[in-house]
C-alpha positions, 0 to 999 in steps of 0.5 A: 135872124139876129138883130144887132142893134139888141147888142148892147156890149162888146163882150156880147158881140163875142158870142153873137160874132161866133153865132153870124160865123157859123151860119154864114160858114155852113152856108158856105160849106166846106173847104180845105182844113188844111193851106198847102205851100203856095210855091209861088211861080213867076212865069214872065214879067213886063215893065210898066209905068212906075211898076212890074207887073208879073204873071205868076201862079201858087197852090190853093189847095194840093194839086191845085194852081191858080195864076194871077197879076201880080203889079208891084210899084217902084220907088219903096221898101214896103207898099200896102197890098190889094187883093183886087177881086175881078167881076162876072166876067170871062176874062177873070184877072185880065180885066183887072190887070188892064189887059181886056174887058172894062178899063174902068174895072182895071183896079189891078193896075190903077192901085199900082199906079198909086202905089199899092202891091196889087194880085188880081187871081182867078176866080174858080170857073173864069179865065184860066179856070173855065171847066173845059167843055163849059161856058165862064160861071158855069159851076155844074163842073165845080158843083160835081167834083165838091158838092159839099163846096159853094161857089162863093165859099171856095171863092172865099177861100182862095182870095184868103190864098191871095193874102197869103200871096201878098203877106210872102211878097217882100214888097208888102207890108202885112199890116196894110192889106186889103181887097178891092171889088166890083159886082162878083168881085164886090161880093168876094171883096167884103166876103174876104174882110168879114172872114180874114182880119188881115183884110184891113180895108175893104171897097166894094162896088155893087156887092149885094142887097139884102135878102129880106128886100129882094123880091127874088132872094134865091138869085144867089143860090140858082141864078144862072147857073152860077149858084154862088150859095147853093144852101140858101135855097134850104133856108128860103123855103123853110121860110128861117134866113140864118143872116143878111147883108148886115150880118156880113157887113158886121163880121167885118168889124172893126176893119174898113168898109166903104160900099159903094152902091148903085142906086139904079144897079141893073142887076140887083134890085132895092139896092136902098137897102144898103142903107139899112144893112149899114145902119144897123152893122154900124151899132156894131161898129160903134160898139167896138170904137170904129162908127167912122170905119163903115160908110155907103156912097151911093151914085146913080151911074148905074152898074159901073165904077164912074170917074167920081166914084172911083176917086171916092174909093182910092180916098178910102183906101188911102185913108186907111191903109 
């Protein structure tokens, strides 16, 4: 792998930059070439407490639709927008619009309330997008239809749509906009920031730990049917990682990260690493003038988003958006 801290000028990061993008691009395999219109549909609208939240749905590749929640505050011309990447959960938007599941991971609705133009879409194989005849994450369906495809690739790529969605919506201004994510959401959250530049800011609560320290790697190419990465697996048994967390963390650059990361996560394993995964992105970070835009606040909360935690987070985005 790559070893960052061996970068020693911006006009080298260029070269190695291309060389990260590509590993992590064919380890998340193909997608559309091409971005369809959007044709963006509002399909019915409800008045909520200084915003409208609205239902709408838009074309991420021909023939295909995704709905999503869609809360803009009153009040302005042009707030900064979100998009807010919903967790491994059946409910898909509705948890982070507030309409079912954790109210801690509402961020669709909570950012509103604080004045941000916020879209929380649909993952692929969750809500509205279960494959019929399969359980939510069931990507056996997915993986039928795009073989060449990763989950986490086409995740990648419609949440890419979302900023389009935000970018056409008067309301926004294209310049701020973000992401904002939890568990699954947190991983598509700082996908999304390394791979679009328009993602400006990025929060990302229990996103990952790094390949090289987890006992169990290939979790993220098999584990439970999910297979958000298929690929990998090809790379852990010729024993020749093509990257890690760090890598991603660096693609970011210079945009805004803040990992918020459980020290006692459940679900993923030597979560410590983080550390060492934003120690050394953040040579890179240093190197293009921006060593204060790349911070980890770790908690011991478990895998939740506590009161403290999220104030630390819409301090962040505040801060940079």
């Amino acid at each position: 792998m790559i070893d960052l801290t061996q970068v020693s000028k911006p006009t080298d990061w260029s070269k190695v930059r291309r060389e990260i993008e590509e590993s992590l691009t064919r380890m998340l395999g193909s997608v559309p070439a091409e971005r369809t219109e959007l044709q963006i549909k509002v399909m019915d609208e409800s008045q909520g407490p200084h915003y409208v939240r609205r239902r709408i749905n838009y074309f991420v590749e021909e023939w295909q639709r995704v709905s999503g929640w869609l809360f803009i505050p009153e009040g302005r011309d042009e707030f900064p927008g979100l998009v807010c990447c919903h967790d491994a959960t059946p409910q898909g938007k509705d948890e982070a619009a507030g309409i079912s599941g954790d109210p801690r991971l509402a961020f669709a609705q909570h950012y509103a309330e604080l004045g941000y133009v916020t879209l929380a879409p649909d993952c692929i194989t969750a809500g509205e997008r279960v494959t019929p005849g399969l359980k939510p994450y069931d990507a056996s369906g997915f993986y039928k239809d795009n073989p060449d495809a990763s989950l986490l690739g086409k995740m990648l790529y419609d949440h890419s749509r979302a900023l389009d969605v935000l970018a056409e919506t008067k309301q926004v201004d294209p310049a701020r906009m973000g992401a904002v994510g939890h568990g699954l959401g947190g991983t598509n959250a700082l996908l999304l920031a390394a791979m679009d530049e328009r993602a400006q800011a990025c929060v990302a609560s229990c996103a990952f730990t790094r390949f090289s320290d987890d006992p169990d790697p290939a979790r993220w190419a098999n584990a439970n049917g999910l297979a958000s990465m298929p690929r990998l697996q090809d790379a852990l048994d010729a024993g020749e990682l093509p990257f890690d967390w760090e890598h991603v963390l660096a693609l970011a650059a210079p945009s805004a990260v803040l990992l918020l990361t459980a020290l006692n996560d459940q679900m993923l394993p030597k979560t410590s690493s983080c550390k060492e995964a934003v120690k050394q992105a953040k040579h890179i970070y240093k190197l293009l003038g921006a060593a204060g835009a790349l911070e980890n606040y770790t908690h011991k909360d478990g895998r939740q988003v506590a009161s403290l935690t999220l104030q630390v987070a819409d301090e962040w985005l505040d801060r940079w958006l």
